[in-house]
C-alpha positions as CSV (number, residue, x, y, z in Angstrom):
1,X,105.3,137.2,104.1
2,X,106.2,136.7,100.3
3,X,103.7,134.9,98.4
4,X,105.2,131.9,96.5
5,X,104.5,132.0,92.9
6,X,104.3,129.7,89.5
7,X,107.8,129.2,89.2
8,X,107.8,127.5,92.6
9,X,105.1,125.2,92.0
10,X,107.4,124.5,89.1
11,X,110.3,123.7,91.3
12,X,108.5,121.1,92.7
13,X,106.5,119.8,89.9
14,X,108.5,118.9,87.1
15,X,110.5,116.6,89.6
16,X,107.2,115.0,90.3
17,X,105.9,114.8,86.5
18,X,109.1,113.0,85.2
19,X,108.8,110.4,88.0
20,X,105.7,109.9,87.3
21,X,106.4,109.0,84.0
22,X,109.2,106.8,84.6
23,X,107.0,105.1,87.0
24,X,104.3,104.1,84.1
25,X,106.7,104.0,81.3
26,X,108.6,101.2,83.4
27,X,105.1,99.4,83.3
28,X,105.4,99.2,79.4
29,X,109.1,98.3,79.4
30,X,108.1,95.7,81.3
31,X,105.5,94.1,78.9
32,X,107.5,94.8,76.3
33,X,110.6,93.1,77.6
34,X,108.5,89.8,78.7
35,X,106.3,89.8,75.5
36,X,109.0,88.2,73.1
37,X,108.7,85.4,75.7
38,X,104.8,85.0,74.6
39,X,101.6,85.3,74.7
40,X,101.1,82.6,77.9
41,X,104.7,84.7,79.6
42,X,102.9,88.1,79.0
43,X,99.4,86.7,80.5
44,X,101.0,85.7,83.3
45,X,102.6,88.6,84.5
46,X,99.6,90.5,83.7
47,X,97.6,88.6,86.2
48,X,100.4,88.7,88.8
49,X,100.8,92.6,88.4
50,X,97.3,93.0,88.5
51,X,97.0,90.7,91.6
52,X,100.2,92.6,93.7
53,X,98.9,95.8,92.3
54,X,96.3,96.1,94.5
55,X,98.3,96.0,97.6
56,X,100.8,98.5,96.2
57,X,98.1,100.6,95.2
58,X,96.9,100.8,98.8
59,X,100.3,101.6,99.4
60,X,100.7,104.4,96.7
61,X,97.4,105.8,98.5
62,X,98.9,106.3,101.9
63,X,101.7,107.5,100.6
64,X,99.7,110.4,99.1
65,X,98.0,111.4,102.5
66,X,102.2,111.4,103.6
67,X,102.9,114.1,101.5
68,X,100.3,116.6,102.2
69,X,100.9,115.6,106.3
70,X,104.7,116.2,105.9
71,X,104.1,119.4,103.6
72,X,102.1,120.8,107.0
73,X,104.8,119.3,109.5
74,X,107.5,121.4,107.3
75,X,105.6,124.7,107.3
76,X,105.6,124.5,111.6
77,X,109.0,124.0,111.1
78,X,108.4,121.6,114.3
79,X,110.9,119.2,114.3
80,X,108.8,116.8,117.0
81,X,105.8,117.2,114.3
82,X,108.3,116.3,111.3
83,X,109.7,113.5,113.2
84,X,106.7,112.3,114.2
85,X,105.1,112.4,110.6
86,X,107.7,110.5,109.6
87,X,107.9,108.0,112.0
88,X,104.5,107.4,111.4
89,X,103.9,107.2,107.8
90,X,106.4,104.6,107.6
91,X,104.7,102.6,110.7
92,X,101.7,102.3,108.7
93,X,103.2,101.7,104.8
94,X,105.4,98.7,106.4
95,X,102.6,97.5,107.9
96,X,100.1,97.9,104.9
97,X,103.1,96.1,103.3
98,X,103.4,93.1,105.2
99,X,99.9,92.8,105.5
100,X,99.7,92.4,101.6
101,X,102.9,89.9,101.6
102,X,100.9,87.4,104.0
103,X,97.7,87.8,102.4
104,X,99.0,87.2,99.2
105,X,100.8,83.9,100.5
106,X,98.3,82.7,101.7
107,X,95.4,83.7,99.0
108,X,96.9,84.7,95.7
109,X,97.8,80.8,95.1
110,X,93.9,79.5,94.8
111,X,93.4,82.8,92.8
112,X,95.5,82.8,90.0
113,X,94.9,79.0,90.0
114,X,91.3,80.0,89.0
115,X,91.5,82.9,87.3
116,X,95.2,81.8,85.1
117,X,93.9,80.1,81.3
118,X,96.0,77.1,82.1
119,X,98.3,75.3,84.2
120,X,101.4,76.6,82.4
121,X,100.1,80.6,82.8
122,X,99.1,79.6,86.8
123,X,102.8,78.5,87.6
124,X,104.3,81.5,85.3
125,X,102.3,83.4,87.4
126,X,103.2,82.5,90.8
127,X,106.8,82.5,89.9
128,X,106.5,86.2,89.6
129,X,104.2,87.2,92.1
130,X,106.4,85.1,94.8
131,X,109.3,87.3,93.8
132,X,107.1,90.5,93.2
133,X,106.6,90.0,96.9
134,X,109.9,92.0,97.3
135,X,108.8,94.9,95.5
136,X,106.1,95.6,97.7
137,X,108.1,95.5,100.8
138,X,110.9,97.4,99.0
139,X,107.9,100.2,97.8
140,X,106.4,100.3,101.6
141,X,109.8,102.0,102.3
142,X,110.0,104.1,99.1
143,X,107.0,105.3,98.8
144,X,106.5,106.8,102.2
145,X,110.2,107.8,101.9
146,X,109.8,109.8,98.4
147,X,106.4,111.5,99.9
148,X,108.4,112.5,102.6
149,X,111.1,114.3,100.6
150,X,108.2,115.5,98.1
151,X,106.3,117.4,101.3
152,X,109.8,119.1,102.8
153,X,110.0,120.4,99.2
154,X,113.2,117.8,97.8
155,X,111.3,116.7,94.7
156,X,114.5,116.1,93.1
157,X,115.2,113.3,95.5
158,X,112.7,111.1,94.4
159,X,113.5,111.8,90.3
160,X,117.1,111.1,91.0
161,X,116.0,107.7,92.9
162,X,113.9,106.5,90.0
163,X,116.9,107.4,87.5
164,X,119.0,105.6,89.5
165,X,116.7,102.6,89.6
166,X,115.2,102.7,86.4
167,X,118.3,101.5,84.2
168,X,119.2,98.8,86.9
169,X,115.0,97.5,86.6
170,X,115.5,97.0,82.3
171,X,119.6,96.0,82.5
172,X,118.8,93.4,85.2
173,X,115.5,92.0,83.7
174,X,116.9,91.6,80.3
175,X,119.4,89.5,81.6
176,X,117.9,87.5,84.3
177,X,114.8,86.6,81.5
178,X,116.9,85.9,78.9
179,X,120.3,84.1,80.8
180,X,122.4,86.4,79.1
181,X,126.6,86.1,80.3
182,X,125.9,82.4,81.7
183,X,123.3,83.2,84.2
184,X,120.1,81.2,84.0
185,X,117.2,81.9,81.9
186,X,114.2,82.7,84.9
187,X,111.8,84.0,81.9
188,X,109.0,85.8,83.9
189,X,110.5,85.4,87.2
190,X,113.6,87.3,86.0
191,X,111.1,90.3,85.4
192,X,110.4,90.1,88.7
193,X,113.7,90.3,89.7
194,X,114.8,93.0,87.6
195,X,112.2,94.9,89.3
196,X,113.0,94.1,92.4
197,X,116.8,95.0,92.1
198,X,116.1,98.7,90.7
199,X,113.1,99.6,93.6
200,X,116.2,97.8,96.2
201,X,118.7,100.3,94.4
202,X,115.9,103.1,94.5
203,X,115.1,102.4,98.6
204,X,118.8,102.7,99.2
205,X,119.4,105.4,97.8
206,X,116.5,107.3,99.5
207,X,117.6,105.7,103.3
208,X,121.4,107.2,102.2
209,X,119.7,110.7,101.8
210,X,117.4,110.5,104.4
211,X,120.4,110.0,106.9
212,X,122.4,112.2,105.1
213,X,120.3,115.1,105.8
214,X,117.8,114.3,108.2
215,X,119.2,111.6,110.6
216,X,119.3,114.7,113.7
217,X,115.1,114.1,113.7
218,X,116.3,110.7,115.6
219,X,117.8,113.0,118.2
220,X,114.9,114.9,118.9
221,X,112.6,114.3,122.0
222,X,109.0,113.7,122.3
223,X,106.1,112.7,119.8
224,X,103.5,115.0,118.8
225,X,101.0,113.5,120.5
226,X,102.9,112.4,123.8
227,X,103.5,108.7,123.0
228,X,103.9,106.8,119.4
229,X,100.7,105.2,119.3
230,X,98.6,107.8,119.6
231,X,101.1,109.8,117.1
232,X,100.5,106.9,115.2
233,X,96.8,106.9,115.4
234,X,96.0,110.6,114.6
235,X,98.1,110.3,111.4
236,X,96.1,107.0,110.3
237,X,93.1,109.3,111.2
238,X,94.2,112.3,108.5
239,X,95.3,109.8,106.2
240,X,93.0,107.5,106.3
241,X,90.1,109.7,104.3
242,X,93.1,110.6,101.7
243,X,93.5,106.5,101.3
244,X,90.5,105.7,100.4
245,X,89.9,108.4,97.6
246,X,92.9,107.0,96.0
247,X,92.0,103.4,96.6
248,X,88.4,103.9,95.4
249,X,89.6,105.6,91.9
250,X,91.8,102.8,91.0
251,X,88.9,100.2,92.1
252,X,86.5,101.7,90.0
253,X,88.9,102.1,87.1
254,X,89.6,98.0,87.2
255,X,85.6,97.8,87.5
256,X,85.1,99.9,84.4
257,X,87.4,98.5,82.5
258,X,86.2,94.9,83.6
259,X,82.7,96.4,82.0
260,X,85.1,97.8,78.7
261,X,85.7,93.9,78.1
262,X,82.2,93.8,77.2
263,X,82.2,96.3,74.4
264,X,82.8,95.4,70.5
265,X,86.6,94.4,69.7
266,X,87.5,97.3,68.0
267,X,86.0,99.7,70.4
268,X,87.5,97.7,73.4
269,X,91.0,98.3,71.8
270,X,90.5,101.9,71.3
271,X,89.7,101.8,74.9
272,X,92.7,99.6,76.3
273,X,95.2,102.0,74.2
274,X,93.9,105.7,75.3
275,X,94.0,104.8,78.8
276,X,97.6,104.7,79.2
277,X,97.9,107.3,77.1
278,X,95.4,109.4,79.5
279,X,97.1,108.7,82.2
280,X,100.7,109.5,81.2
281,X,99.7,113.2,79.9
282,X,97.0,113.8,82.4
283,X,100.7,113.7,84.8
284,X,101.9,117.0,83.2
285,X,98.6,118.2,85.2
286,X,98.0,116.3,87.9
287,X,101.5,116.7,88.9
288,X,101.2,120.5,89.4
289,X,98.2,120.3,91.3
290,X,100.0,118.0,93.9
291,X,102.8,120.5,94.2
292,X,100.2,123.2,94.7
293,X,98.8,121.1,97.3
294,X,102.0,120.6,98.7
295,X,103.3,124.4,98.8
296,X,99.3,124.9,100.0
297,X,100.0,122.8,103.3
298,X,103.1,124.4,104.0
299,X,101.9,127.9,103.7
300,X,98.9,127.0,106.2
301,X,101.2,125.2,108.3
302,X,103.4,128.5,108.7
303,X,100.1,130.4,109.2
304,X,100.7,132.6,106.3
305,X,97.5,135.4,105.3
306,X,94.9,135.4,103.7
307,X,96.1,137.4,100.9
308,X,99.0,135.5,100.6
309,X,96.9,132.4,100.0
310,X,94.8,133.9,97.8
311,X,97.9,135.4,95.2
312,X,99.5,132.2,95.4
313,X,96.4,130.2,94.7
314,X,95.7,132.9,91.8
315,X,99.3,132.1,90.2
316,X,99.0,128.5,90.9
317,X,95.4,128.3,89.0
318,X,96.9,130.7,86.2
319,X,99.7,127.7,85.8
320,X,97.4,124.8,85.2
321,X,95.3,126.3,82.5
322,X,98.9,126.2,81.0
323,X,99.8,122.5,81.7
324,X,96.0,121.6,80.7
325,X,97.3,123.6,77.5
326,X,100.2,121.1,77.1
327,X,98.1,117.6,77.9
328,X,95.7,119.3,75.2
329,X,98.4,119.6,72.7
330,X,99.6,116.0,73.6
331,X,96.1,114.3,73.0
332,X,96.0,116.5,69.4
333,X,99.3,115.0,68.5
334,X,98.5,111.9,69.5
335,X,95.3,111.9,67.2
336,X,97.3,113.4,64.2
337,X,99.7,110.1,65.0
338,X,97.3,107.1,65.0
339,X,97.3,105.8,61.7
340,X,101.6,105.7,62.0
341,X,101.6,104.6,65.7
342,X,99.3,101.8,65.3
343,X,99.5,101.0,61.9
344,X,99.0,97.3,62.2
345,X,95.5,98.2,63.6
346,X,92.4,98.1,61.3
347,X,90.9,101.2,60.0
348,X,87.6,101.3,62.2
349,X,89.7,100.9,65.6
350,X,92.0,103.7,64.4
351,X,89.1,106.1,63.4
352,X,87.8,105.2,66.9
353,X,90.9,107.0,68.6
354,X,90.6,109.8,66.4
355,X,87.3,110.5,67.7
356,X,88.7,110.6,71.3
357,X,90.1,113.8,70.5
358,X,87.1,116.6,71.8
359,X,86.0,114.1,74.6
360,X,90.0,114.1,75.6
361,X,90.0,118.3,74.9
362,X,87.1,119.1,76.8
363,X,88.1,117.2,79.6
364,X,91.6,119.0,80.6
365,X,90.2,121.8,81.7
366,X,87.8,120.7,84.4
367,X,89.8,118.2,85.6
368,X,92.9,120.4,86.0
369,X,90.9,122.8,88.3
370,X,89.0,119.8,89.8
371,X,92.2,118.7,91.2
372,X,93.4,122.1,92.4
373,X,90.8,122.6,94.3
374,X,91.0,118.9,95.5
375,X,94.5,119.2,95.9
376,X,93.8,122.7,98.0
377,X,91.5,121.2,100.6
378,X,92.9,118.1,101.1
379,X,96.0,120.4,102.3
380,X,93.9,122.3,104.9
381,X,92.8,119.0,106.4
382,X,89.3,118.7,104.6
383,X,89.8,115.0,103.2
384,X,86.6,113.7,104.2
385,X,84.7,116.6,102.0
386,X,87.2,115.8,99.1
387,X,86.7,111.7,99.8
388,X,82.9,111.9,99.9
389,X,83.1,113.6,96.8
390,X,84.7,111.3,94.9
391,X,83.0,108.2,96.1
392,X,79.7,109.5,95.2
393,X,80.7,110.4,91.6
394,X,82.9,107.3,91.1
395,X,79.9,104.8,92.5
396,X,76.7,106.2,92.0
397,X,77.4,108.0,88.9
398,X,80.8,106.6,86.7
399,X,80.5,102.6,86.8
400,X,76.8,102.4,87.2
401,X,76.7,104.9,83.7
402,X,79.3,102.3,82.1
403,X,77.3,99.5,83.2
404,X,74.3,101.5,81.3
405,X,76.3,102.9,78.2
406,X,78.2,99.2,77.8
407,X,75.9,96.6,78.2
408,X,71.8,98.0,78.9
409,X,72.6,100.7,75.8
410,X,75.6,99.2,73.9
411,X,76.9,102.8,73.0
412,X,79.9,103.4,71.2
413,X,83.0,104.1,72.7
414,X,83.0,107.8,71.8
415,X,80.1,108.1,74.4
416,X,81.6,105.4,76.9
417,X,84.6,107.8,77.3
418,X,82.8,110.9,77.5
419,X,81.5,109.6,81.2
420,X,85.0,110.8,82.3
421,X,84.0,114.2,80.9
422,X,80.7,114.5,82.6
423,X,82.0,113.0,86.3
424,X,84.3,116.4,86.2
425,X,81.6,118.2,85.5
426,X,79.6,117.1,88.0
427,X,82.7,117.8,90.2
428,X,83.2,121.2,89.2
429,X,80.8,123.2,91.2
430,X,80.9,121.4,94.5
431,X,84.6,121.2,94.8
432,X,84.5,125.0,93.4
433,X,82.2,126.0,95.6
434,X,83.7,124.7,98.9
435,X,87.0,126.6,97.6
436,X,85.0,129.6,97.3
437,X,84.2,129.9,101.1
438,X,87.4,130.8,101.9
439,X,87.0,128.3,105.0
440,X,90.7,126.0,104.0
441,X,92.3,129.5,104.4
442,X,92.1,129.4,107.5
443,X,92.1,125.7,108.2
444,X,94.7,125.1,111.8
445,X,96.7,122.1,110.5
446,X,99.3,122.2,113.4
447,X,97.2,118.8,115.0
C-alpha cells in the first residue's frame, strides 16, 4: 500500500483551517455589527451567546468524536458501518440539540434574569437567546453533517457551506438590526436572526450534498450492530470519551477566564485580547493535526502496515513543525503590530501584549505535537487514555495554578499565560510516550 503523505494532510487541512476561521471571525462580526447598538445591546448578546454556547459546545464536541468514527467507517469501506455512523451521529447531535432547546426554555429565563445588569440587558437578552434557539437545532444537523463529510475526506464541503452561509449571516443581520429597506428594526434579536438564516442556508446546503452523493447508504440493509439502538449505543460509547475532552477544555477555559476577571485592568485586557488571537492562529495547527487524525483512522480502518503508518506519521509530524512555524510567525507579527492595532489602548496594557511573545513561541511547538499524538490515538480508538489526560492537566494542574498565580500570588499576566506553556509540557511525555509503543498501530477499529 502507498503511504499518504504531507500534501494529503494538506488536502484536507486547509479546507478545515479556513472554516475554522470563518467560524470565529463570524463571532467578532457579530459583536461588531451589534456594538453600534451599545454597550447594554452588546452585553446582552454576550450573556445570551455565552448561555447557548454551552449547549452548542456540547454539540461541537460530539461532533469531533463523528469525524474520527466516520474517518474509520470510510477506510472499511463498509457501507453498513458508514451508514450506521451516520445514522448515529446525527441520532445523538439532534438529541443533544433538543435537549439544550428545552433546558434552556425552561432555565435560561431565571438565569439571565440574575445574572443580566438590568431589566433592559435581561429582556435584550432573551430576545436573542429565544431566537438563538434556531441555531442550535440548525448546528445539531450541521455539525454532525460537516464531520461527516470531513471523515470520508470532502473537507471542501464544509468550507463551501460556511461561504455560502457566511455572507447571508452579516447581509441579513445588518438588516434585520438596523430595519434597513422598510423592514423593522429587531436590534439584538435581528442578530439572532441573521445567524440563524446563514447556519439554515449552511444545513441546506449540506442535506443537498449529502443526497446528492450519498443518498444509496439509505438503500443499504442492516446496522452494524444488528439493530439501531445498539448501533446507536456503541457509537455514544466511542464518542462519548472524545465529548468530554472537548467539553472539559472549553469548561475550564470559561473557569479561567472567570479567575482572569480578577486580575489588574490592564493585565485583564491583555488577557481578553490574546485569547482570540490564540485561538484563531493556533487553527493553522490544530487544523492539520485533525486531518492527520482523520487520514490516521482511515489508514487503520483499511488495515494498512506498520511501515505505512509509520512514513505517513513521519511526514505528517515533519508538516506540523511547519504550520507551528507559521502560528509562530503570526504571534511575532502580531507583537510587532500592537501599538497600531490597539492604539487607543494605554501604554502598560500594550507593553503587556508585547511580552506575550516567548510565552506564545515556546508554546507552538509542544502543543503542535501534543495534538498529533492526541489526534493519532484518539483515531485508533484510545479516547479514554487521551480524555484522562486532559482532565487531569486541565483540573488538577491549569485552573487550580490560575486560582494560585491570580488571586493567592497576584502574578503578572506574563506568568498567568505561561500556565498554557507548562500544561503542554506536562503533556508532552505521556502522550509521547503512549505514541511510542507502537500499540494504536495496530489498534482493530472495524467495531
Amino acid at each position: 500500500m502507498t503511504s499518504p503523505g504531507a500534501r494529503q494532510v494538506f488536502g484536507l487541512a486547509w479546507p478545515m483551517t479556513i472554516k475554522a476561521i470563518f467560524l470565529h471571525g463570524t463571532i467578532v462580526i457579530d459583536g461588531w455589527l451589534v456594538s453600534s447598538l451599545g454597550e447594554a445591546s452588546l452585553a446582552a448578546m454576550g450573556l445570551a451567546a455565552a448561555i447557548g454556547g454551552i449547549v452548542l459546545g456540547v454539540i461541537f464536541a460530539f461532533s469531533n468524536a463523528m469525524q474520527i468514527r466516520t474517518a474509520q467507517a470510510s477506510g472499511t469501506d463498509d457501507p453498513v458501518y458508514l451508514k450506521s455512523t451516520l445514522a448515529s451521529g446525527l441520532i445523538i447531535s439532534l438529541a443533544i440539540g433538543l435537549l439544550g432547546i428545552v433546558t434552556l426554555f425552561v432555565a435560561a429565563r431565571p438565569l439571565i434574569d440574575a445574572l443580566a445588569s438590568g431589566p433592559e440587558v435581561a429582556a435584550q437578552s432573551w430576545s436573542y437567546l429565544s431566537i438563538f434557539t434556531l441555531v442550535i437545532l440548525f448546528e445539531s444537523v450541521g455539525q454532525c453533517l460537516s464531520s461527516y463529510f470531513n471523515g470520508t475526506g470532502r473537507t471542501r464541503i464544509p468550507l463551501y457551506g460556511y461561504c455560502l452561509s457566511v455572507p447571508v449571516n452579516i447581509g441579513a443581520s445588518v438588516v434585520l438590526i438596523h430595519g434597513l429597506w422598510g423592514l423593522p428594526a429587531f436590534g439584538v434579536a435581528g442578530a439572532a436572526m441573521g445567524s440563524a438564516l446563514g447556519v439554515g442556508v449552511q444545513v441546506a446546503y449540506f442535506v443537498f450534498r449529502l443526497w446528492q452523493g450519498d443518498r444509496g447508504l439509505a438503500q443499504v440493509p442492516g446496522w452494524r450492530q444488528g439493530s439501531l439502538a445498539p448501533t446507536v449505543r456503541r457509537h455514544l460509547s466511542f464518542a462519548l470519551p472524545i465529548a468530554t475532552t472537548f467539553v472539559s477544555a472549553n469548561l475550564s477555559t470559561h473557569v479561567c477566564t472567570m479567575i482572569y476577571a480578577r486580575m489588574a485592568l490592564n493585565d485583564f485586557a491583555a488577557m481578553t485580547l490574546i485569547t482570540p488571537w490564540n485561538m484563531v492562529a493556533g487553527q493553522i495547527a490544530m487544523q492539520w493535526t485533525q486531518a492527520t487524525g482523520i487520514i490516521v483512522a482511515q489508514l487503520l480502518g483499511q488495515r494498512a502496515s506498520e511501515p505505512v503508518l509509520d512514513r505517513f506519521l513521519s511526514a505528517a509530524w515533519r508538516g506540523a513543525f511547519v504550520t507551528a512555524a507559521i502560528v509562530a510567525a503570526v504571534f511575532v507579527a502580531l507583537s510587532l503590530s500592537v501599538d497600531t492595532l490597539y492604539a487607543n489602548l494605554t501604554a502598560e496594557t500594550r507593553a503587556t501584549l508585547f511580552t506575550f511573545l516567548p510565552i506564545l513561541l515556546l508554546t507552538t511547538i509542544p502543543r503542535a505535537t501534543n495534538a498529533i499524538c492526541g489526534n493519532t490515538l484518539r483515531a485508533s480508538g484510545d479516547t479514554v487514555y487521551v480524555m484522562k489526560l486532559f482532565l487531569w492537566s486541565q483540573w488538577l494542574f491549569r485552573v487550580p495554578a490560575t486560582v494560585l498565580a491570580v488571586i493567592v500570588f497576584d502574578l503578572s499576566a506574563f506568568w498567568v499565560l505561561s500556565i498554557i506553556l507548562v500544561e503542554e509540557i506536562l503533556k508532552f511525555w505521556p502522550f509521547h510516550s503512549r505514541l511510542w509503543t507502537g500499540n494504536w498501530k495496530r489498534a482493530d477499529v472495524s467495531g
